[in-house]
Residue, then its C-alpha position, 0 to 999 in steps of 0.5 A: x237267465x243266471x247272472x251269477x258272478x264267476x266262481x274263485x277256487x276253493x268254491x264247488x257245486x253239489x248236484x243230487x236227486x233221490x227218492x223224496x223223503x224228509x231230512x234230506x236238506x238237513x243231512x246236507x246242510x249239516x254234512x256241509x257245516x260240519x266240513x266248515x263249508x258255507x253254502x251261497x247258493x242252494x235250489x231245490x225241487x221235489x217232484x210230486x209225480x216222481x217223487x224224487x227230489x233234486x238239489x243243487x248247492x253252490x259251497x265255499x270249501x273250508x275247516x276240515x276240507x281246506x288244503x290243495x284243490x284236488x286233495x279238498x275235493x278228494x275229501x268232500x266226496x269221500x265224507x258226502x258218500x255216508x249221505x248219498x248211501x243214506x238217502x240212495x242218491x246219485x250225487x255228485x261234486x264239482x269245482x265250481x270254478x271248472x270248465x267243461x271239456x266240449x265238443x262241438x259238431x256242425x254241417x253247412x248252418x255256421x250261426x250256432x258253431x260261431x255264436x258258441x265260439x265266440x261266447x266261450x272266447x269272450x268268456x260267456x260260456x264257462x266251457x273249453x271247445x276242444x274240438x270241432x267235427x263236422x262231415x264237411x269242411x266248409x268252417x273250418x277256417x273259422x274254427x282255426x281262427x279260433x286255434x281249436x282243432x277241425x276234424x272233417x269226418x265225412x259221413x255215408x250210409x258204408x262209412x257211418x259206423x267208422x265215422x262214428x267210431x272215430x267221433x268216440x275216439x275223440x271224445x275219449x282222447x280230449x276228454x270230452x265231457x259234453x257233444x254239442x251238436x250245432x245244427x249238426x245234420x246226421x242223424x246219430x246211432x242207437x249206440x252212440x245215443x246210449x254211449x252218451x246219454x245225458x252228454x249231447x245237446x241238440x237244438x231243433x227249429x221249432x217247437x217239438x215235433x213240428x215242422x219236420x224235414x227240410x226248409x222247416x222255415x219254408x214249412x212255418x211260412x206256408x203256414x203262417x205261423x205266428x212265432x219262431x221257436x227253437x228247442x234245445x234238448x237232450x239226444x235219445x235214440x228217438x229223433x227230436x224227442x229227448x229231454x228238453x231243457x230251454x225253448x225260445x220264441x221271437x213273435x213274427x208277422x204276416x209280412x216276413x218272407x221265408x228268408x226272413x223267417x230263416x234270419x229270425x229263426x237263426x237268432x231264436x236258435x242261437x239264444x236257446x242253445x247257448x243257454x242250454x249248453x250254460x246251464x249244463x256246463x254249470x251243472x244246473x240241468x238234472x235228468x228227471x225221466x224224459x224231462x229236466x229240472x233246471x235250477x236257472 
């Protein structure tokens, strides 16, 4: 996990992926030296079975691109563009020190909702919850106590598309860069998967695809299973099968009970979604197809 120390202004986050060909980190590299910036930190990867190439470079803004923040970040992107024409990358450049507008969406499973709450209070997470959505009310004292706004959207096979409709207009209005679905039990639209790509994170118990359906837990007992996973990942059209960004696992033995297994698997799933939901937010996570590169 990254233990980086927190940005100061002036500081930005480069992130890029292209096809792979040479020069590409001179290019980069020099567009900054030349714009007076100073790398501190720079990741790379090139794929052999894509060929594309992904990079992502932690700078101090300085020489030409000094001035008020939004002006600085205006000019860094306006000369990286001749780069990224060069290369046919898509590319993009952030304040390091921004945090991300999120949103968060939960039902009757509260563990992951106040472990992202607290994270983000105590400053862990380098995000700002915005709202929270769930199709019950039953947290939404907790999210209060927070003084984050609770929207209770209740969901039906009638009412679906205007519940989803409603959950967009939210994310517009609070600008909300990212959808965090905190053990959130609908399954989403086609539509709504597409209208967000890349920006909704899912955390699934188990390792993917197993243990379907209901009392996954009670499923893993059954079968004595030797370890408790939970897998963070995209949300594509196709139920638990998006892009996966972190996994974690906790060894358990033959004398816990399926409650016990819940317990565990309850931690096993916080841990995974928070450092997904970290790495994103941070800009270390690059779509690779149906996989991730994630510079950690």
């Amino acid at each position: 996990m990254n233990l980086s120390q927190p940005a100061a202004p002036g500081e930005y986050v480069l992130t890029l992926s292209c096809p792979d060909r040479q020069g590409i980190v001179h290019a980069v590299s020099s567009y900054l030296f030349m714009t007076g910036c100073n790398i501190e930190d720079s990741q790379q990867f090139g794929d052999r079975d894509t060929g594309l190439f992904f990079m992502r470079v932690h700078f101090a803004g300085g020489g030409q691109a000094s001035g008020s923040g939004a002006q600085s970040l205006e000019k860094l992107r306006a000369g990286f563009e001749a780069v990224g024409d060069a290369f046919r990358m898509d590319w993009q450049i952030h304040p390091a020190e921004e945090r991300m507008r999120i949103l968060l969406m939960v039902s009757k499973f509260g563990h992951c909702l106040n472990d992202l709450l607290f994270r983000s209070r105590t400053g862990a997470l380098p995000v700002d919850i915005v709202a929270v959505v769930s199709n019950h009310e039953d947290f939404a004292e907790l999210v209060g106590s927070y003084d984050i706004p609770f929207h209770h959207l209740p969901v039906t096979r009638e009412n679906k598309p205007e519940a989803e409709a409603r959950l967009l207009e939210i994310v517009r209005t609070e600008q909300v860069e990212l959808v965090v679905l905190a053990r959130y039990m609908q399954v989403l639209s086609d539509d709504l998967c597409k209208q967000l790509s890349g920006r909704i994170i899912n955390i699934h118990h188990s390792f993917l695809p197993s243990f379907k359906g209901a009392k996954p837990y009670h499923q893993a007992h059954e079968r004595g299973v030797k370890l408790i996973g939970a897998t963070a990942h995209y949300v594509t059209a196709d139920l638990d099968e998006g892009p996966i960004i972190e996994q974690e696992v906790e060894r358990v033995g033959h004398g816990l009970t399926p409650a016990q297994l819940v317990a565990v698997g309850r931690d096993v799933e916080c841990q995974a979604l928070s450092r997904a939901v970290k790495w994103h937010s941070e800009r270390r996570v690059l779509l690779n197809g149906r996989r991730t590169v994630v510079f950690a």
